[in-house]
C-alpha positions as CSV (number, residue, x, y, z in Angstrom):
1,X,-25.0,207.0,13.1
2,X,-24.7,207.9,9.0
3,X,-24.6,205.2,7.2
4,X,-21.4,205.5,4.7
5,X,-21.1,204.2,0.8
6,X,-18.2,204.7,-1.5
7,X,-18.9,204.6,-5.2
8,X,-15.5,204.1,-7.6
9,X,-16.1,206.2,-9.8
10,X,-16.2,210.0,-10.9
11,X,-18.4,212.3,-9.2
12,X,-20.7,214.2,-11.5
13,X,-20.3,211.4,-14.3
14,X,-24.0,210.3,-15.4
15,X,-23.8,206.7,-13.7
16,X,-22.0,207.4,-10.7
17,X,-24.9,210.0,-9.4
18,X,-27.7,207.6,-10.4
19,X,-25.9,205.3,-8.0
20,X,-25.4,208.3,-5.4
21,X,-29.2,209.2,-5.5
22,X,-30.3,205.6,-4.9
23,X,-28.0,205.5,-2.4
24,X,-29.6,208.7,-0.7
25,X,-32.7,207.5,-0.6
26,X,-31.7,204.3,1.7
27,X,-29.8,206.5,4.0
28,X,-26.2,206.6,2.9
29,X,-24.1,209.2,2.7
30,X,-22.5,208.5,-0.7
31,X,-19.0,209.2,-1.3
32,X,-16.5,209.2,-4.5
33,X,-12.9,207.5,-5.4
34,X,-10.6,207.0,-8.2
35,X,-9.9,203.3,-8.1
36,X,-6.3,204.5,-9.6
37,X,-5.3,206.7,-6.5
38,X,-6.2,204.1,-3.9
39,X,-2.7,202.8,-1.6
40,X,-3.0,199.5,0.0
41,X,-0.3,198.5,2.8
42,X,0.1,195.9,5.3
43,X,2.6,195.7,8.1
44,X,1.9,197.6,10.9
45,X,-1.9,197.9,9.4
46,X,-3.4,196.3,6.9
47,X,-5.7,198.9,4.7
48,X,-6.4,200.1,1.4
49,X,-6.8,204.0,1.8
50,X,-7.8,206.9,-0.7
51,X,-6.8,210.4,0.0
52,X,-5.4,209.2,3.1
53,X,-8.6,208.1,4.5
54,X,-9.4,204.2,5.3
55,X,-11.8,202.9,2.9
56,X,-12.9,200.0,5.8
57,X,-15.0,203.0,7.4
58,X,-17.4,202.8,4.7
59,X,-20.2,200.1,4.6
60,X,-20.8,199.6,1.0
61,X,-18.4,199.9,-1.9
62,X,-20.2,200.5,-5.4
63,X,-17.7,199.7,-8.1
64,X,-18.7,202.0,-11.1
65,X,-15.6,202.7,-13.1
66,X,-12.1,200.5,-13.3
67,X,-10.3,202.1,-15.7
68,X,-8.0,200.2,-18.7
69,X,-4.5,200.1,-18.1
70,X,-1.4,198.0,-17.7
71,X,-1.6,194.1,-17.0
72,X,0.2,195.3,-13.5
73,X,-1.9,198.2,-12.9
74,X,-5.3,196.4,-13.2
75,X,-3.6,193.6,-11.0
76,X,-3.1,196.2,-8.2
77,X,-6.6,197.3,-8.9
78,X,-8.4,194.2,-8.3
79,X,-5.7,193.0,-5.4
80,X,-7.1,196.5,-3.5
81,X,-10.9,195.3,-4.2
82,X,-10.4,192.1,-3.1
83,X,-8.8,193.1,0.4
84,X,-11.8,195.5,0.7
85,X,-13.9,192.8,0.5
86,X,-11.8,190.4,2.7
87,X,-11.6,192.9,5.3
88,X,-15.9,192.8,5.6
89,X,-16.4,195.8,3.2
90,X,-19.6,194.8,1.1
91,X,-18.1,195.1,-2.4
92,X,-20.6,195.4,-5.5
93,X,-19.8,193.9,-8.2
94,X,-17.5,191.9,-6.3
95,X,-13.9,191.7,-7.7
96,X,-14.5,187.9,-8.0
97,X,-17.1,188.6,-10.3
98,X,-15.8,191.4,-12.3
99,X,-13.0,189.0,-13.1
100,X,-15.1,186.9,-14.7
101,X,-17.4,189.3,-16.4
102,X,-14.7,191.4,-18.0
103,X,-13.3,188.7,-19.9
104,X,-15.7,187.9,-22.7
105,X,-14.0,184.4,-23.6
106,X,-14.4,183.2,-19.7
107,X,-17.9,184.5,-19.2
108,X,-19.3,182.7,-22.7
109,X,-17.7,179.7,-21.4
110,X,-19.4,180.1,-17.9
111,X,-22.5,180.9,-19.9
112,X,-22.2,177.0,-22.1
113,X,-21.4,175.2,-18.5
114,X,-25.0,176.8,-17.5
115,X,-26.6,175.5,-20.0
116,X,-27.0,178.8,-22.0
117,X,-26.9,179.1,-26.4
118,X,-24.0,181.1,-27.3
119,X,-22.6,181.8,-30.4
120,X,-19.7,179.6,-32.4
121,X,-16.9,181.0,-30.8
122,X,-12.8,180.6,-31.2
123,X,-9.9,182.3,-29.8
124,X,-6.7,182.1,-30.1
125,X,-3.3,183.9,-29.3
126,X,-0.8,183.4,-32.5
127,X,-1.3,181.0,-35.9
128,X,-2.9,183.2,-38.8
129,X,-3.3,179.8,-40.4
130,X,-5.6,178.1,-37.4
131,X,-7.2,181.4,-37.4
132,X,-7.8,181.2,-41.4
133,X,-9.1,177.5,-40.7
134,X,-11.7,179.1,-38.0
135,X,-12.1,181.5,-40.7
136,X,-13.5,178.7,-42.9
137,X,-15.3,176.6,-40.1
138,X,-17.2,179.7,-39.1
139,X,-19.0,180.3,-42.5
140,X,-16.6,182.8,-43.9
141,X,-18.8,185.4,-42.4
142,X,-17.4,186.4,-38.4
143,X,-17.3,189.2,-35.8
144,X,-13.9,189.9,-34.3
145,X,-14.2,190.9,-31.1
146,X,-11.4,192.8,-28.8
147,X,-11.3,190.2,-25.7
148,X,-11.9,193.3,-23.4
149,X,-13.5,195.9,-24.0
150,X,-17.2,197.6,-24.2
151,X,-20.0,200.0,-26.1
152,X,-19.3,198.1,-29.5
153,X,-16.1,199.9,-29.7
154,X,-13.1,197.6,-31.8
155,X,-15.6,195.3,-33.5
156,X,-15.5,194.8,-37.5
157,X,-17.3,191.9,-39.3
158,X,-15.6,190.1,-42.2
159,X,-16.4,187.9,-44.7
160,X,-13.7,188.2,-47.2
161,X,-10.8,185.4,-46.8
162,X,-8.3,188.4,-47.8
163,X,-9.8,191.2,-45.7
164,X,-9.3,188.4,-42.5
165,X,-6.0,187.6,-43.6
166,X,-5.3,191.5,-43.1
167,X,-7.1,191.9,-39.8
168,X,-5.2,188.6,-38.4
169,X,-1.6,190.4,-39.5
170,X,-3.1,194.3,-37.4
171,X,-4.1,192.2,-34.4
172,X,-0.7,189.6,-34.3
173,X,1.5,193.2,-34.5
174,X,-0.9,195.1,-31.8
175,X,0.1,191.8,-29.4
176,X,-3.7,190.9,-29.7
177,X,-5.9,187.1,-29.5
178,X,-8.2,186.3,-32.3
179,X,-11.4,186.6,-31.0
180,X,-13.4,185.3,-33.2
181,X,-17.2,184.8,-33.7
182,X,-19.7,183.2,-36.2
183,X,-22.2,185.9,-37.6
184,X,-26.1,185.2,-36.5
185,X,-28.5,186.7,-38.5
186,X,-30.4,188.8,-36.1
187,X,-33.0,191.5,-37.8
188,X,-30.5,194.0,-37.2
189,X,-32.0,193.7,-33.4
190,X,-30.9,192.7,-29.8
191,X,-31.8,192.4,-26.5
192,X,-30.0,193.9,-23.0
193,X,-31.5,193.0,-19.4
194,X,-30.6,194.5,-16.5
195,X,-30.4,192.0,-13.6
196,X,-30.0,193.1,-9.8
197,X,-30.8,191.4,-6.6
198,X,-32.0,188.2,-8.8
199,X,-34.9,190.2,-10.3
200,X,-34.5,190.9,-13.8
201,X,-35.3,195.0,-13.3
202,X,-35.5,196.5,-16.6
203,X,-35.0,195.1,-20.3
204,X,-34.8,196.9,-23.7
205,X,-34.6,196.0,-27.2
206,X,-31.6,197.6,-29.3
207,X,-32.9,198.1,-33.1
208,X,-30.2,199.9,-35.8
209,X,-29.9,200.4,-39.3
210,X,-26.9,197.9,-39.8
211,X,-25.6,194.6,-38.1
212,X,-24.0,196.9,-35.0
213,X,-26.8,197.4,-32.6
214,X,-25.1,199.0,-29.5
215,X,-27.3,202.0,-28.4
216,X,-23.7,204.1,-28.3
217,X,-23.2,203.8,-32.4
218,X,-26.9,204.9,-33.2
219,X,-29.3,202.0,-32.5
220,X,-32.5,203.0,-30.7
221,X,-34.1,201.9,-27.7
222,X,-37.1,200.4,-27.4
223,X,-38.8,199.3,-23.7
224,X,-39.2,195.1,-23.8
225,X,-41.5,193.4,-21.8
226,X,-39.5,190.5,-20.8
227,X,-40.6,186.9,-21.7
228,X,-40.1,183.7,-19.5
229,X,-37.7,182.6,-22.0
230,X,-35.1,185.4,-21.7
231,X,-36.0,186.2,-17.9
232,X,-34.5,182.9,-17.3
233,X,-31.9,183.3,-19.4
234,X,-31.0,186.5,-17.9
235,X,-31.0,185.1,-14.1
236,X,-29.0,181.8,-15.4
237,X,-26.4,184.5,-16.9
238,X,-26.2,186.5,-13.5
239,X,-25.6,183.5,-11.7
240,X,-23.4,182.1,-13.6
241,X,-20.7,185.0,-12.9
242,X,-22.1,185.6,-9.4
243,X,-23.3,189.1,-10.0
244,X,-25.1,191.3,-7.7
245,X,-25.9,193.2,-10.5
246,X,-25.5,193.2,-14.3
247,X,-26.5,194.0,-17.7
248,X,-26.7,190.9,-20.4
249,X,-26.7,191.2,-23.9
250,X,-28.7,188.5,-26.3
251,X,-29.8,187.9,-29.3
252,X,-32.6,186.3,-31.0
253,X,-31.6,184.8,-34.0
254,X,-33.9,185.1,-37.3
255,X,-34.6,181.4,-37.0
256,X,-35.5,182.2,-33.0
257,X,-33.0,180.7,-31.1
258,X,-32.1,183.0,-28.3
259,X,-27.7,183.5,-28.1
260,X,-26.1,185.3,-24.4
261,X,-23.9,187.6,-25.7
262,X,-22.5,189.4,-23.2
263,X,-22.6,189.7,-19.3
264,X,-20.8,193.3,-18.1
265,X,-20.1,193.9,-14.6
266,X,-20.4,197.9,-15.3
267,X,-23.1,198.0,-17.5
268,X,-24.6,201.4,-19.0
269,X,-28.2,202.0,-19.0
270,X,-28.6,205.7,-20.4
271,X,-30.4,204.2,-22.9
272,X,-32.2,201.5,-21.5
273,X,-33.6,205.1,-19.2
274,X,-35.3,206.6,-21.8
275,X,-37.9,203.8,-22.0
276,X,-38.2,202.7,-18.1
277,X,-40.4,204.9,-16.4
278,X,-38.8,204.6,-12.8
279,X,-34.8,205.5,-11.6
280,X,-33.2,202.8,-12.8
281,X,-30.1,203.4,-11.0
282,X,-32.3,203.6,-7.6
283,X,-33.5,200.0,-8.4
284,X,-30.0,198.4,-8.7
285,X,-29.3,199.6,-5.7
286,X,-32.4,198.0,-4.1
287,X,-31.7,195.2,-5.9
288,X,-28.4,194.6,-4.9
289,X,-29.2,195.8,-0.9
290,X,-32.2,194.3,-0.4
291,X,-35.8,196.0,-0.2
């Protein structure tokens, strides 16, 4: 009997056949969905369906791709993973997790109750004047951050009381927190570690030109071999949110200490390919399954 797999995500996009091709190779046949044209109904049955066939059939869900939207439609979206998975569907990430991992506020605090360094963080919803006050308490010198959001896309660093004062009044008119974050000194460096099935699987290290070091604005990739310190790290982080798999982001401060950045439930690894010398994308999937 085939073996079935459904990856959310589009077919022919970069990660989505990485996933595909791993999933070949232990015996799936690997379909494709659009998370946003999935129906779920109860009543006379209780399924989530996609082009008007049940999703339940499948073993395996791969959850590559869950597109931004309204607060109601990303509700929906999540409500249709989670009765996947409560009807026995194997769901990877699980919605359970990608809740957690997509909010960068709740995973840094997950990441403190582990024990993890992270940086001096504060976020708030309204008061420019609290926010001028964290501002202050911060150094003067911060990173505001989108709460949601990926690829280094939305993030500005400010250091002048004015410039902030400006930023605070954009991001109170766009409905927006303050998400702010106290500027490490890092060698214009960083770290991302791809975690899956508990192993840490693959690891580079991000160097750019400027402060910015996200591989999608110009920094370049350079293959890491992973030290205790960060391996453990890394696994503390994954566990933390519950991940099957996961790509974290840290830092290495110039006076060493070692900062989680971030955790993503959908991480990208296009980059972290071009110095790892084996399929990355067939390794998360034997992470994640089991070998």
């Amino acid at each position: 009997m085939t073996r079935k797999a459904i990856i959310f995500g589009t077919e022919g996009a970069w990660h989505c056949e990485r996933l595909a091709q791993g999933l070949k190779k232990r015996g799936f046949e690997p379909g494709f969905a659009n998370i946003q044209n999935v129906c779920a109904q109860l009543g006379k049955e209780m399924a989530v369906t996609f082009a008007g066939e049940s999703l339940s059939q499948f073993e395996v869900a791969f959850v590559r791709e869950v597109p931004g939207g309204s607060l109601e439609q990303i509700i929906f979206r999540m409500d249709a993973l989670h009765q996947l998975e409560n009807s026995g569907l194997r769901v990877i990430n699980s919605p359970y997790a990608i809740e957690k991992m997509v909010d960068k506020y709740y995973t840094l605090s997950l990441m403190q109750l582990a024990g993890l360094r992270v940086p001096e963080t504060c976020v708030m919803e309204d008061g420019a004047a609290v926010a001028m006050e964290a501002f202050v308490e911060l150094g003067c010198d911060v990173v505001i951050k989108p709460l949601f959001g990926s690829r280094g896309v939305g993030i500005v660093r400010v250091t002048e009381a004015d410039t902030f004062g400006r930023v605070c009044r954009a991001l109170k008119l766009g409905g927006y927190v303050y998400y702010l974050q106290k500027f490490i000194p890092h060698g214009n460096r960083d770290l991302r570690v791809l975690v899956a099935g508990g192993e840490c699987i693959a690891a580079m290290e991000r160097v750019a030109d400027g402060w910015k070091t996200n591989v999608s604005v110009g920094a370049k990739p350079i293959a890491y071999a992973i030290d205790e310190e960060v391996r453990t790290a890394s696994l503390q982080s994954a566990r933390a949110v519950g991940a099957d798999y996961c790509g974290i982001d840290l830092m290495r401060s110039e006076a060493g200490e070692l900062f989680v950045l971030e955790v993503n439930s959908m991480p990208g690894w296009e980059g972290l390919q071009e110095v790892t010398p084996f399929e990355i994308g067939e390794k998360i999937v034997d992470g994640c399954l089991g070998r």
